[in-house]
N, C-alpha and C positions, 0 to 999 in steps of 0.2 A: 941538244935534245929538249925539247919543250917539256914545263912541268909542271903546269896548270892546266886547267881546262876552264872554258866560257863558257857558263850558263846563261841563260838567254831567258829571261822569266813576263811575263803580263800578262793583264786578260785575257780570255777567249778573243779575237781578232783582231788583236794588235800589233800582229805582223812578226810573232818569235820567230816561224819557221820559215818565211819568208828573208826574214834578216839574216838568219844563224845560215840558212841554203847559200844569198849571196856574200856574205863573210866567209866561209869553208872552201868556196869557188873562187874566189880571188887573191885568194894569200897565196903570197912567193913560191911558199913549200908545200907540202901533200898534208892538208887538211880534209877532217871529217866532220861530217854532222849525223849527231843522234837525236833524236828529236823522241824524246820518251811515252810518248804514243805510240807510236811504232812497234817500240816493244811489248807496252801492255797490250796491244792488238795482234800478237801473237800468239795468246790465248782467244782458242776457237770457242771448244765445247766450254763451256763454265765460264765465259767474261762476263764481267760483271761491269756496267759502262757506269762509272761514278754520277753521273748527269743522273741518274734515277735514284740515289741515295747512297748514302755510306753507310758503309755497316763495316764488320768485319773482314770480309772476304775482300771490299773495296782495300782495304788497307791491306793485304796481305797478297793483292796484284801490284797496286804500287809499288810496296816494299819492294818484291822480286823483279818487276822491272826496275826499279831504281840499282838495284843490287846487279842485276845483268847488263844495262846502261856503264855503271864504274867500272864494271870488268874488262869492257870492250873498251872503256874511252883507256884505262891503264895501261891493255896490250895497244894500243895505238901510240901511246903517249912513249912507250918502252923503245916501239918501234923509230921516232922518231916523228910521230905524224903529230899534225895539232890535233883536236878536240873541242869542237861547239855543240856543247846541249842544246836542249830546247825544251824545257816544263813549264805548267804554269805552279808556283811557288808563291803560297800562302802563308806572308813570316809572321803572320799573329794566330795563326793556326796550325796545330803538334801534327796532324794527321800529313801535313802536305807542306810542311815547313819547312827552312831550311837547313835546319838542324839535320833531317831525314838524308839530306846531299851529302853535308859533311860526315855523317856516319859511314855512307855507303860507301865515298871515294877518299877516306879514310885520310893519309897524307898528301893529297895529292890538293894542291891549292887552288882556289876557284875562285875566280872574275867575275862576279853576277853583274847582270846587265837587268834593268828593269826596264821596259817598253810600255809608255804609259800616256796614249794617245788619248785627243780628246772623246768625248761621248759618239758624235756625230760618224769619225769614223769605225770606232769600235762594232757600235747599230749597221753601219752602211757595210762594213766586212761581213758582220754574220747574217744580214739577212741573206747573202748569197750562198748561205752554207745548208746542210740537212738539218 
């Protein structure tokens, strides 16, 4: 039974959720990916999209998707399945650090992956984006 989970962290268009989708899809056994966007974009009415500022309420969507993120990757992990994250994690910053992971998925031990491409591609990814 697996008993860790991969966090998959870097810039805006450095390719986490692109890596962690084909890591998840090619391992032996029945592997997941949660990519913790996902989650915080499950609040409809009241999201608050941190690109326009932090505040309070920012941090208290994170939290709770972080906190729904550990939950899911736990029953998967219980189940037998793997588990690859996907955040971008800021470890010189409390709001979005990595301290916030190891709280949320409590004992459960965590592989961080940093993805840390040059300038050229990071530019060349988001200009294709909203």
């Amino acid at each position: 039974m697996p008993d860790k989970v991969i966090l998959i962290s870097g810039p805006a268009g450095a390719g986490k959720s692109a890596v962690a989708r084909q890591w998840a899809s090619t391992r032996n056994g029945a592997c997941s990916h949660l990519p913790l966007d996902d989650f915080r974009e499950l609040v409809k009415a009241g999201y608050h999209d941190p690109r326009i500022g932090w505040n309070a309420e920012a941090q208290r969507q994170l939290d709770l998707a972080r906190s729904n993120v550990s939950n899911v990757a736990n029953n998967f992990l219980r189940a037998g399945v793997e588990v690859v994250i996907d955040d971008v994690v800021f470890p010189d910053w409390e709001p979005s650090g990595f301290a916030g992971w190891q709280n949320a998925l409590g004992t459960t031990e965590i592989d961080f992956v940093v993805l840390f491409p040059g300038w050229e591609v990071v530019r060349d990814r988001n200009s294709n984006r909203n």
